[in-house]
C-alpha positions as CSV (number, residue, x, y, z in Angstrom):
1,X,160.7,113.8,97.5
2,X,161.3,115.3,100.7
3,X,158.4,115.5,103.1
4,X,156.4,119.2,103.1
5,X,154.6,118.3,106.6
6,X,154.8,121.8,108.9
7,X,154.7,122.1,112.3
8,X,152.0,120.8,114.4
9,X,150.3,119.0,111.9
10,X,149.3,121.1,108.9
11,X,148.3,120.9,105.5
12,X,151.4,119.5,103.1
13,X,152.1,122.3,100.4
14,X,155.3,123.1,98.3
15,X,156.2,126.6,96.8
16,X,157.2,124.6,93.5
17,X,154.5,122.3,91.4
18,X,155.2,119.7,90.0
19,X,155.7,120.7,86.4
20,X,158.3,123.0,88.3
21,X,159.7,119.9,89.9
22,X,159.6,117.6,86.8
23,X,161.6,120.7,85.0
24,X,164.4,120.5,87.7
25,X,164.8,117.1,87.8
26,X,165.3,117.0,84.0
27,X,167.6,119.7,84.1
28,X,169.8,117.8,86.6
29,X,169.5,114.7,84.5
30,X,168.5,115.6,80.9
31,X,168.9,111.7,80.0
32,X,167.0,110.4,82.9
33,X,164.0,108.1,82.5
34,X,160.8,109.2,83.1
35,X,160.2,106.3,85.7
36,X,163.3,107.9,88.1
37,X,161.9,111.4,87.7
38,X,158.8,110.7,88.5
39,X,160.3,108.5,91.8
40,X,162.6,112.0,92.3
41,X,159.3,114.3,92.4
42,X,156.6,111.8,93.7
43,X,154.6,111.2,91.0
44,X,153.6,108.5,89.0
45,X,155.2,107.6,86.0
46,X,151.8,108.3,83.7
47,X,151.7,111.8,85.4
48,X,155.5,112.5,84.2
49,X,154.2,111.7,81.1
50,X,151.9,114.1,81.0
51,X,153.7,116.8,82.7
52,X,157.0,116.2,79.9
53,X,154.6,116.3,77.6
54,X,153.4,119.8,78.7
55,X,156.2,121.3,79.0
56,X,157.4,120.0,75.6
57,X,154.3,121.5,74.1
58,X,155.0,124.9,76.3
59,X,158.6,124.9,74.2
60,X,160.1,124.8,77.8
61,X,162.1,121.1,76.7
62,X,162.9,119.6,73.3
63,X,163.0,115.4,73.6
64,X,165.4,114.3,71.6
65,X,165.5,110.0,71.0
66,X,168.9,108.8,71.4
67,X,169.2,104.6,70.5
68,X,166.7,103.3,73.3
69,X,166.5,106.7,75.6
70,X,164.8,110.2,75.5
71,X,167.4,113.3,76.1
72,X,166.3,116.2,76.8
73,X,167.2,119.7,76.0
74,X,165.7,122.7,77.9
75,X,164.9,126.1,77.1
76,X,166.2,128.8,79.8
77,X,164.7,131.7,77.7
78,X,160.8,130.1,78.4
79,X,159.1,132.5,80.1
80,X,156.9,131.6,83.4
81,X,153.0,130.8,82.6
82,X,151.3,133.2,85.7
83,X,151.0,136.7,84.8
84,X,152.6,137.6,87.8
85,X,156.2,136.3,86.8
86,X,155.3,136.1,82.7
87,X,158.4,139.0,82.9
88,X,161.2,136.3,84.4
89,X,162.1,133.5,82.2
90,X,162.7,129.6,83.4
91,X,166.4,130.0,83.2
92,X,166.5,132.2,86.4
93,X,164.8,129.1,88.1
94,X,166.9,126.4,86.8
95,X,170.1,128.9,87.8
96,X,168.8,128.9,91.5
97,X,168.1,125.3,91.8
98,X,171.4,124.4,89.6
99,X,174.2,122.7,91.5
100,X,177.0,124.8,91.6
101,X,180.4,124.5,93.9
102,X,180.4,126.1,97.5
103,X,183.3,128.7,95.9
104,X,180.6,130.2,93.1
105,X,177.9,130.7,96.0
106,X,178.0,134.1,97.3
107,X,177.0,135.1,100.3
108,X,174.7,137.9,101.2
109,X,174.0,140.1,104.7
């Protein structure tokens, strides 16, 4: 995870939390074990635990086993928890953090 620190000194702090972070990681890597995501978002490997397991619960993922491994399916129409976004569902999230090639990006003024 990429350092937060600001200028001068101040407090660390992210726009995203990391449910929001565990969300993205899986969606870049729907069959990636929970020990790597929790290395991607800097979290222990309990706390992905429990933050999977929240979002499972909030229908945001469906965990699927698959022989030895956990794959993961995610639900883009999962609408955000804070009243203040509960109109805008995950999808628009995962769309802005997605990968896509330098051609689809579009620039704006």
């Amino acid at each position: 995870m990429a350092s937060a620190a600001t200028a001068g000194g101040g407090r660390n702090w992210t726009f995203l939390t990391n449910h929001g972070h565990v969300l993205l990681a899986i969606a870049r890597n729907p069959t990636a074990r929970l020990r790597d995501v929790a290395a991607e978002v800097g979290v222990t490997e309990r706390a992905a635990q429990a933050i999977v397991a929240d979002l499972e619960a909030g229908g945001y993922l469906h965990r699927t086993r698959v022989g030895r491994r956990n794959e993961y399916t995610l639900n883009p129409a999962g609408r955000f928890r804070h009243p203040a976004e509960a109109d805008r569902q995950v999808g628009a999230l995962l769309a802005l953090f997605a990968d896509a090639p330098a051609d689809d990006v579009t620039s704006q003024p």
